[in-house]
TORKOL-4160 file (C-alpha; in steps of 0.2 Angstrom, whole numbers, padded with zeros to 4 digits, m for minus):
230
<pt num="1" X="m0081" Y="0049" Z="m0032"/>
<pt num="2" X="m0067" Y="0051" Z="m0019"/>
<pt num="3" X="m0066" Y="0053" Z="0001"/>
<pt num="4" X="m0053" Y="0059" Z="0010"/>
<pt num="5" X="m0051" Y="0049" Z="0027"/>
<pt num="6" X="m0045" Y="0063" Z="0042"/>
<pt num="7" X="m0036" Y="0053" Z="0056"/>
<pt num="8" X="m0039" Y="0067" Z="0069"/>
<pt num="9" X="m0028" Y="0060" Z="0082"/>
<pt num="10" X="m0012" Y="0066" Z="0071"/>
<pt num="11" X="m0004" Y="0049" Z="0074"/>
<pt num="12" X="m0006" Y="0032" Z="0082"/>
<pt num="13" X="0004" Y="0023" Z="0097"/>
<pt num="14" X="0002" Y="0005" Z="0104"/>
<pt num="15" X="m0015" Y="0002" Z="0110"/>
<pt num="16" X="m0023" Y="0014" Z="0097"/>
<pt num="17" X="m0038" Y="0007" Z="0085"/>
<pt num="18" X="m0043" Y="0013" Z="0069"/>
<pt num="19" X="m0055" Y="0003" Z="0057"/>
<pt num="20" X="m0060" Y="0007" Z="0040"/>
<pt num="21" X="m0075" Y="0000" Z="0031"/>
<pt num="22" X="m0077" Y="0007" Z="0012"/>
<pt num="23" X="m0090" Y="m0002" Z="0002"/>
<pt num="24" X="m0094" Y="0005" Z="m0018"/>
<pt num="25" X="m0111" Y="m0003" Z="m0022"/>
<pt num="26" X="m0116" Y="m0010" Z="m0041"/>
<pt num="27" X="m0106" Y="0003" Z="m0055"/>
<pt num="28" X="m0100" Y="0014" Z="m0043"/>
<pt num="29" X="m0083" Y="0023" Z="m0045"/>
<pt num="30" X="m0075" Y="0025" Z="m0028"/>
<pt num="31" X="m0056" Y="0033" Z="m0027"/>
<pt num="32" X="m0051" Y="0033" Z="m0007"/>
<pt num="33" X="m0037" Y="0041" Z="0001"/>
<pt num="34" X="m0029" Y="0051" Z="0016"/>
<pt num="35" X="m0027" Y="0067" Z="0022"/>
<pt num="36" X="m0008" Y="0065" Z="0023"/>
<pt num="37" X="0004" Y="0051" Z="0030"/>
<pt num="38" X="m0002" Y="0041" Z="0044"/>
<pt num="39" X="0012" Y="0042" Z="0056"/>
<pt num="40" X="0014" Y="0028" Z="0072"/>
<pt num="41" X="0024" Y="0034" Z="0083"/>
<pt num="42" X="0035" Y="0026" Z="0100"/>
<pt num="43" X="0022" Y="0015" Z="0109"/>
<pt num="44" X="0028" Y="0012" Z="0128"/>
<pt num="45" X="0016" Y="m0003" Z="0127"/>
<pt num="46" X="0002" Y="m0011" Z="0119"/>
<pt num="47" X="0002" Y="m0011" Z="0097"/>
<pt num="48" X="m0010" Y="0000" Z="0086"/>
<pt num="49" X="m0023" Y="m0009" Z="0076"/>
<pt num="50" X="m0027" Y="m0004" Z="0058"/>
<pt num="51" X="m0039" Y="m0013" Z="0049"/>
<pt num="52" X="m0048" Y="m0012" Z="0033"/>
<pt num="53" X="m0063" Y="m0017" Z="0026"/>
<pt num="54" X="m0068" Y="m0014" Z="0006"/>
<pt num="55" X="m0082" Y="m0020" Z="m0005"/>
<pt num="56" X="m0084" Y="m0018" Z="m0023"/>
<pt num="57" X="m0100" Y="m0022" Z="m0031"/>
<pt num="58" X="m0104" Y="m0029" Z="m0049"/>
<pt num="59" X="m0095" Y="m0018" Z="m0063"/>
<pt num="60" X="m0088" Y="m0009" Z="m0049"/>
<pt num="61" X="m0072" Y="0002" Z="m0046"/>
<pt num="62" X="m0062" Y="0005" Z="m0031"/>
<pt num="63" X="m0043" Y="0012" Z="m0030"/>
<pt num="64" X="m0036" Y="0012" Z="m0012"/>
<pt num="65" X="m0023" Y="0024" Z="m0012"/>
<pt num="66" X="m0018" Y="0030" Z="0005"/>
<pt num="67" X="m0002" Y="0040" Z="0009"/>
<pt num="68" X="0013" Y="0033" Z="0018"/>
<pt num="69" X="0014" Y="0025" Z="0034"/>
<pt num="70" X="0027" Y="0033" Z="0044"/>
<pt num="71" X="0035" Y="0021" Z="0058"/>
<pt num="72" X="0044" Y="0030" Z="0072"/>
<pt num="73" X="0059" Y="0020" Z="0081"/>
<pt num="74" X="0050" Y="0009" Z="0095"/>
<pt num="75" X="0035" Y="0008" Z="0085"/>
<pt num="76" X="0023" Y="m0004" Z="0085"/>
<pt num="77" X="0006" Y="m0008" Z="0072"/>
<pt num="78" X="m0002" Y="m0022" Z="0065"/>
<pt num="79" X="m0012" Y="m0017" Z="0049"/>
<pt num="80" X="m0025" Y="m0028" Z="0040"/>
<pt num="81" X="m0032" Y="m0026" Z="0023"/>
<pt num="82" X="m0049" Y="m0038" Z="0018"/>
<pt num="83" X="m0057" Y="m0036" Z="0003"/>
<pt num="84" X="m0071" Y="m0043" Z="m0006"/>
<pt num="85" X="m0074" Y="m0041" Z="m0024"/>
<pt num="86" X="m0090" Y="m0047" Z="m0035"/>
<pt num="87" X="m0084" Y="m0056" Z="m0050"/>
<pt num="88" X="m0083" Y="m0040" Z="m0063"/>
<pt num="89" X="m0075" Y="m0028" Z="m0053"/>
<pt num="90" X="m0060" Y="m0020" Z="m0050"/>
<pt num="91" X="m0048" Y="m0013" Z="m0037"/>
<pt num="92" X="m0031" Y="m0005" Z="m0037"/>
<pt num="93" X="m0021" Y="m0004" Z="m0019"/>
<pt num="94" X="m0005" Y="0005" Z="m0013"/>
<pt num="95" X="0003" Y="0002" Z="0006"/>
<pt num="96" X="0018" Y="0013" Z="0008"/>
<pt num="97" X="0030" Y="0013" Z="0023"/>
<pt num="98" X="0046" Y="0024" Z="0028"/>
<pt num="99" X="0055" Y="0016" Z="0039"/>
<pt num="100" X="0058" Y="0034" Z="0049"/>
<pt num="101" X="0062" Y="0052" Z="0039"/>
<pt num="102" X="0077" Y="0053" Z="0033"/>
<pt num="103" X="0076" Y="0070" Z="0029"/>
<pt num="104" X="0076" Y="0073" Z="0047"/>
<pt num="105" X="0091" Y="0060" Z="0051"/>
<pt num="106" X="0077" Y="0048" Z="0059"/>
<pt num="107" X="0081" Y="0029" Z="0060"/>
<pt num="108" X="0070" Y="0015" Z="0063"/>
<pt num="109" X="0082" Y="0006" Z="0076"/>
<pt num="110" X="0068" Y="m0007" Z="0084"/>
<pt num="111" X="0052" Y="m0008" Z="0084"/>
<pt num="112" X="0036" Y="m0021" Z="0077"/>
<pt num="113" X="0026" Y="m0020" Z="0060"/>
<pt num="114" X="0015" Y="m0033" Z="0054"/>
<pt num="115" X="0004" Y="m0034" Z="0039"/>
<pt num="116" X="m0008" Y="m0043" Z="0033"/>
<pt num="117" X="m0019" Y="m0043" Z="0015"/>
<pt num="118" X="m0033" Y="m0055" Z="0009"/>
<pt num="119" X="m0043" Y="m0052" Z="m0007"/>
<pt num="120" X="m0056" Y="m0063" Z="m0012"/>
<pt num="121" X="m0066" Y="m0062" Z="m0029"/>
<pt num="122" X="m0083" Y="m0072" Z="m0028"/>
<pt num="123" X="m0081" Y="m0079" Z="m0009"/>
<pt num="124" X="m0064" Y="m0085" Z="m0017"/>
<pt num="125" X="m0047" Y="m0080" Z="m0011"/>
<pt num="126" X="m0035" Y="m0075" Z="m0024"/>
<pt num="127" X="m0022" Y="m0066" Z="m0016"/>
<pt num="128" X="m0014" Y="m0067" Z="0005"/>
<pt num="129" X="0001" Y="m0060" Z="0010"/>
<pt num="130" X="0010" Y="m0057" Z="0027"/>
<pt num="131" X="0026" Y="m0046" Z="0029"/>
<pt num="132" X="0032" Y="m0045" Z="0047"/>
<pt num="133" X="0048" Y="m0034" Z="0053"/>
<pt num="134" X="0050" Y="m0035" Z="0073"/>
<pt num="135" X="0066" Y="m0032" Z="0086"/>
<pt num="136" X="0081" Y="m0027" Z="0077"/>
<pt num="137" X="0074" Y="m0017" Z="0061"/>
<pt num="138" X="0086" Y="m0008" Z="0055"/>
<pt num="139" X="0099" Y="m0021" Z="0057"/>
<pt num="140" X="0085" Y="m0033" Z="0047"/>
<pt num="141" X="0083" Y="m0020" Z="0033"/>
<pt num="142" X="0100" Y="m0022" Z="0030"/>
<pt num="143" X="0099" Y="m0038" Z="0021"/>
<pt num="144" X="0097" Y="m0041" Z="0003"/>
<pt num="145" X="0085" Y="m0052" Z="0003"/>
<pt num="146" X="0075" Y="m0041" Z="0014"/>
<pt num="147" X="0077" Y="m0019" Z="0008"/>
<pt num="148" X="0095" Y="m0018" Z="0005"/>
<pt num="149" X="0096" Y="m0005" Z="0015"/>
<pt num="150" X="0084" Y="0005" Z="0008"/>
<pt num="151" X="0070" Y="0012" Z="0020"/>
<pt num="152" X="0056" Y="0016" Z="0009"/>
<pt num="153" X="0045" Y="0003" Z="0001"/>
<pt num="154" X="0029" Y="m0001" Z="m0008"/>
<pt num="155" X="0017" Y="m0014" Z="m0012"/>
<pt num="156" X="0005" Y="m0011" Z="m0028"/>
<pt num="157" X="m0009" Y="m0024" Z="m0032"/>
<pt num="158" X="m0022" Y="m0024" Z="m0047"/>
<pt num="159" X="m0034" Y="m0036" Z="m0052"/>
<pt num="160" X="m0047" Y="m0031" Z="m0063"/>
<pt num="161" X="m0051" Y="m0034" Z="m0084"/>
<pt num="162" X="m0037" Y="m0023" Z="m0087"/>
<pt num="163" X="m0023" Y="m0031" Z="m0079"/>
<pt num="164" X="m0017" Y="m0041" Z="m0096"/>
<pt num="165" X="m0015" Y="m0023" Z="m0103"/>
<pt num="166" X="m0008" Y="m0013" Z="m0090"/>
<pt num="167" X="0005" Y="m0025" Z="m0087"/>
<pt num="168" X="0017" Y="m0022" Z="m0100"/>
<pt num="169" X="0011" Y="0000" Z="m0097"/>
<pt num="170" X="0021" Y="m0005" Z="m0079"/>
<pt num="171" X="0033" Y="m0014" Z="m0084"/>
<pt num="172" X="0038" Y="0000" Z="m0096"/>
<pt num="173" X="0038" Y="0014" Z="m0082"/>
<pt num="174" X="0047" Y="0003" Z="m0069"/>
<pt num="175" X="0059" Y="m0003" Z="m0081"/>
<pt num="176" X="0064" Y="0019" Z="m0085"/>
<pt num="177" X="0065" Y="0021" Z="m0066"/>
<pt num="178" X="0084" Y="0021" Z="m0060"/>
<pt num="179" X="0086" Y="0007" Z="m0047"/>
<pt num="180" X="0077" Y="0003" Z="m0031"/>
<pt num="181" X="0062" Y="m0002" Z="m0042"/>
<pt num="182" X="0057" Y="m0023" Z="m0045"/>
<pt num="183" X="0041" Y="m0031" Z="m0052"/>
<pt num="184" X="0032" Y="m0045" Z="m0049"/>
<pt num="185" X="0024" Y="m0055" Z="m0064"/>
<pt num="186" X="0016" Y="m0067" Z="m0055"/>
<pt num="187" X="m0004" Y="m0065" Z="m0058"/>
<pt num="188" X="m0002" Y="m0052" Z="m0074"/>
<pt num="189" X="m0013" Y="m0065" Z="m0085"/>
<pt num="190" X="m0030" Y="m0066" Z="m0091"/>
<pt num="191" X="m0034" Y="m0082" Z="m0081"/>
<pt num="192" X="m0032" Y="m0074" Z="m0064"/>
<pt num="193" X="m0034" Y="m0056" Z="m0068"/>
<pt num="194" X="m0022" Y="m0048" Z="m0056"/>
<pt num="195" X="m0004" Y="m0040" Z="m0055"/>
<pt num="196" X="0010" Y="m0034" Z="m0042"/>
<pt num="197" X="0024" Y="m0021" Z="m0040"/>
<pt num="198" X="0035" Y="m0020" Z="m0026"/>
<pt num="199" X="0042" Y="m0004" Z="m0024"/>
<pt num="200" X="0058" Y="0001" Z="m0014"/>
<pt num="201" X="0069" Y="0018" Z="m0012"/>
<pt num="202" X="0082" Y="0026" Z="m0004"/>
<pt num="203" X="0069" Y="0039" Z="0003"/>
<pt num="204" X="0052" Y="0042" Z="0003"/>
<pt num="205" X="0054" Y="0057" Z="m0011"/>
<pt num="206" X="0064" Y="0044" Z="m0022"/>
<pt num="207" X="0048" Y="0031" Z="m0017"/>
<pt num="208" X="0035" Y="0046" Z="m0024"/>
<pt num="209" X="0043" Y="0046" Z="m0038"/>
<pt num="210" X="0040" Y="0028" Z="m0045"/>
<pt num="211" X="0024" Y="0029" Z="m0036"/>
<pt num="212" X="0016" Y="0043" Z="m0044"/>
<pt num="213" X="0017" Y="0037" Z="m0064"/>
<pt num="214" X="0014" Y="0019" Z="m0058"/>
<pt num="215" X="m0001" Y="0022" Z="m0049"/>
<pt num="216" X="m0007" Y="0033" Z="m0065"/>
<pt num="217" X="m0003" Y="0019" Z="m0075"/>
<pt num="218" X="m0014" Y="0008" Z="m0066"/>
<pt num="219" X="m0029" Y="0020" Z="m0064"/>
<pt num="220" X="m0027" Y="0018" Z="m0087"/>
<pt num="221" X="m0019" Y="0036" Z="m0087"/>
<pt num="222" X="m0031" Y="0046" Z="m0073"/>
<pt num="223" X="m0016" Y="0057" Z="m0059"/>
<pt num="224" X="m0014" Y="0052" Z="m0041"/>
<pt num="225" X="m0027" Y="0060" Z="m0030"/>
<pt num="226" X="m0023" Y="0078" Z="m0029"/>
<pt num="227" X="m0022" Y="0077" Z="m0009"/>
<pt num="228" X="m0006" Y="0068" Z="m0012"/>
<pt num="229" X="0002" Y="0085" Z="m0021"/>
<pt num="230" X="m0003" Y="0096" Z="m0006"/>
């Protein structure tokens, strides 16, 4: 199955709340994604709230694949991923962010974005993570240790009982993309089941372009949604 979520507001600014709550019961397929980028604009105060909540039942599959976030200049979001797997299950997540459009000569000057992602398997935690950009972001981005510049970045995470095979699949498709993509090996094993791509280009097309065959690679050969061609 897939849903399409419809954020009906066309955007989000500070003070705005939107929660999701996806649950797939026992051998259930469950694809979820969005109607088109989730865009937070200039918030004169306050921060909008995104939060996140997926199950996956026994022998159960879910792929969270929304479209890019889009931050405006002056900007301001905290977003939170919590998921809770059974102990044969799988799930396969993309977050995206643009740092503005480029397309339309937009910067990301200042502004605040936290994020934040637990994943436990069994009640157990296997994977936490915090990014953070706030005040001076464009002058942040700059750094190398940070996006080099670039304003368009991903983060791609699998655990499941195919991670041990996919991971060389990625590996393969990253290593033929021309620059602005790195991976992460940490988890690709069979004793923990999981693996992570970090993703960044120059602009959000050039960022669609390593997503798309790196999300198919993932999902063992099936496309991205088709909402995300539209």
């Amino acid at each position: 199955m897939e849903a399409i979520l419809i954020n009906t507001s066309g955007g989000l600014t500070g003070g705005d709340v939107i929660e999701w709550s996806v649950a797939a019961a026992a051998s259930t397929r469950l694809s979820v994604t969005t109607q088109a980028n989730e865009k937070i604009y200039k918030a004169s105060s306050g921060t909008a709230s995104v939060s996140t909540h997926v199950t996956v039942g026994e022998d159960a599959s879910v792929h969270w694949l929304p479209q890019e976030t889009i931050l405006f200049d002056q900007s301001s979001l905290t977003r939170r991923l919590d998921v809770d797997l059974s102990e044969r299950s799988e799930f396969l997540a993309v977050e995206a962010v643009l740092l503005g459009r480029k397309a339309m000569g937009e910067a990301v000057a200042n502004g605040f974005f936290r994020d934040r992602w637990r994943v436990r398997r069994g009640g157990q935690l296997i994977h936490a993570e915090e990014m953070k950009f706030e005040g001076e972001i464009e002058q942040l981005s700059q750094a190398a240790a940070v996006l080099s510049g670039q304003v368009a970045f991903a983060t791609l995470f699998y655990t499941g009982p195919l991670a041990e095979m996919l991971f060389p699949k990625l590996r393969q498709i990253l290593d033929r993309t021309p620059g602005g993509a790195s991976l992460w090996t940490g988890g690709a094993s069979h004793w923990n089941g999981k693996l992570i791509a970090r993703l960044v280009a120059p602009t959000g097309f050039d960022l669609r372009k390593i997503l798309t065959p790196a999300i198919s690679v993932l999902r063992n050969g099936a496309p991205v949604p088709k909402v995300w061609n539209i």
